[in-house]
C-alpha positions in Angstrom: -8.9 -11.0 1.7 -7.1 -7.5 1.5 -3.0 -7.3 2.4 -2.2 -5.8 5.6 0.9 -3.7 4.0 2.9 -3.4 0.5 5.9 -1.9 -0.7 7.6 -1.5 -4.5 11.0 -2.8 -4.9 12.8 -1.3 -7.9 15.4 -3.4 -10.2 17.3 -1.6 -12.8 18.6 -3.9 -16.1 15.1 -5.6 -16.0 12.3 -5.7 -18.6 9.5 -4.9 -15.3 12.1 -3.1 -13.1 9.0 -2.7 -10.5 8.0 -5.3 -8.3 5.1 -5.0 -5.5 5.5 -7.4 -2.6 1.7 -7.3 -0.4 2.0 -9.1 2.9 -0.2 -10.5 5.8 -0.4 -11.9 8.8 -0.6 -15.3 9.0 -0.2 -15.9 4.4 2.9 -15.7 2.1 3.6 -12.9 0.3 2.3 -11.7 -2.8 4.8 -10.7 -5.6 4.0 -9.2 -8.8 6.6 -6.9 -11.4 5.2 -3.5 -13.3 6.7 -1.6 -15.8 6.2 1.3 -14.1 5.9 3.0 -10.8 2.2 4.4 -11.7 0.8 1.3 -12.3 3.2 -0.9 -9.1 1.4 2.1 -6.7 -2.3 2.0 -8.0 -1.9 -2.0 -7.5 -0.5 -1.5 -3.8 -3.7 1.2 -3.3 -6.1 -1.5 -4.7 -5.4 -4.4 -3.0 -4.0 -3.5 0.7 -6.1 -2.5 3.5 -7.5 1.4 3.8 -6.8 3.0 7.2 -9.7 4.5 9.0 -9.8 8.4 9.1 -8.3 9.9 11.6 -8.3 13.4 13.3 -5.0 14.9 15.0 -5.4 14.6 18.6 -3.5 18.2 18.4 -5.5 20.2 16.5 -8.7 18.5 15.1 -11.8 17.9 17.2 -14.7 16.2 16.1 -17.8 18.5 15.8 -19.3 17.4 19.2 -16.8 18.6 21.5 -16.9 22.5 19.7 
């Protein structure tokens, strides 16, 4: 199961200074420390849920309506 949302906390004075926290609805959160911010953001990306495309209701229009 994929985490709804994630965010990187950063600690200074610490030997992983970068800690993920992934969260969802109805589960505990997940907490794991990086040593950098590279590697805290590529875990966020791979384990929390992709949004679906989307197209500005401004100035994008899908194909069909041209």
């Amino acid at each position: 199961m994929s985490y709804t949302a994630g965010h990187v906390l950063y600690s200074t004075g610490t030997a992983m200074p970068y800690e993920v926290v992934l969260t969802r609805p109805l589960g505990r959160p997940l907490r794991r420390s990086f040593g950098t911010m590279r590697e805290a953001e590529a875990f966020v990306r791979r384990n929390s849920a992709v949004p679906p495309p989307a197209l500005s209701t401004l100035y994008d229009r899908p194909a069909s309506n041209s």
